[in-house]
C-alpha angles and dihedrals in degrees: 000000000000131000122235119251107268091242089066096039116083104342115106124256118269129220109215094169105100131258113279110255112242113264116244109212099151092098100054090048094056098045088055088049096048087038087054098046096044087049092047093048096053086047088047091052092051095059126107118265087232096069096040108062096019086220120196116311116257129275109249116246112279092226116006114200120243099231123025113198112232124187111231107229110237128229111304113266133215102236111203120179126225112237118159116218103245112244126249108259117213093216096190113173104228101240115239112255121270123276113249 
């Protein structure tokens, strides 16, 4: 049996590939944070008065009535619109007369 060469025997392997590169994640970061808070500003600004300031609570009626008439939903309909199919139009250009 052979030997291995002496530069494979007890040294230690070598990496020759080069260092990784840091990774720069910082950007992308900041874009997602700037993104987020544009998004939630233009939700927060959508958002009823009445939630956000909470405000005073609201005086009670002055006289209720005792019955309120309500009007009981029927059964669910399908709703299908009618809309005739337009029909097909023949738009013939009338030809000059002939020439005598």
């Amino acid at each position: 049996m052979r030997p291995l060469a002496l530069s494979m025997g007890s040294a230690s392997l070598t990496d020759l590939d080069p260092p990784p590169a840091p990774e720069r994640r910082w950007p992308f970061y900041v874009a997602w944070t700037v993104g987020g808070l544009v998004v939630g500003a233009v939700l927060f600004n959508h958002l009823p008065a009445s939630l956000i300031s909470g405000g005073a609570p609201a005086a009670a009626p002055a006289a209720a009535p005792a019955v309120v008439a309500t009007q009981v939903p029927g059964p669910p309909r399908l709703v299908i619109p009618l809309v005739q199919p337009v029909p097909l139009r023949d738009a013939r250009v009338p030809l000059p007369p002939a020439r005598p």
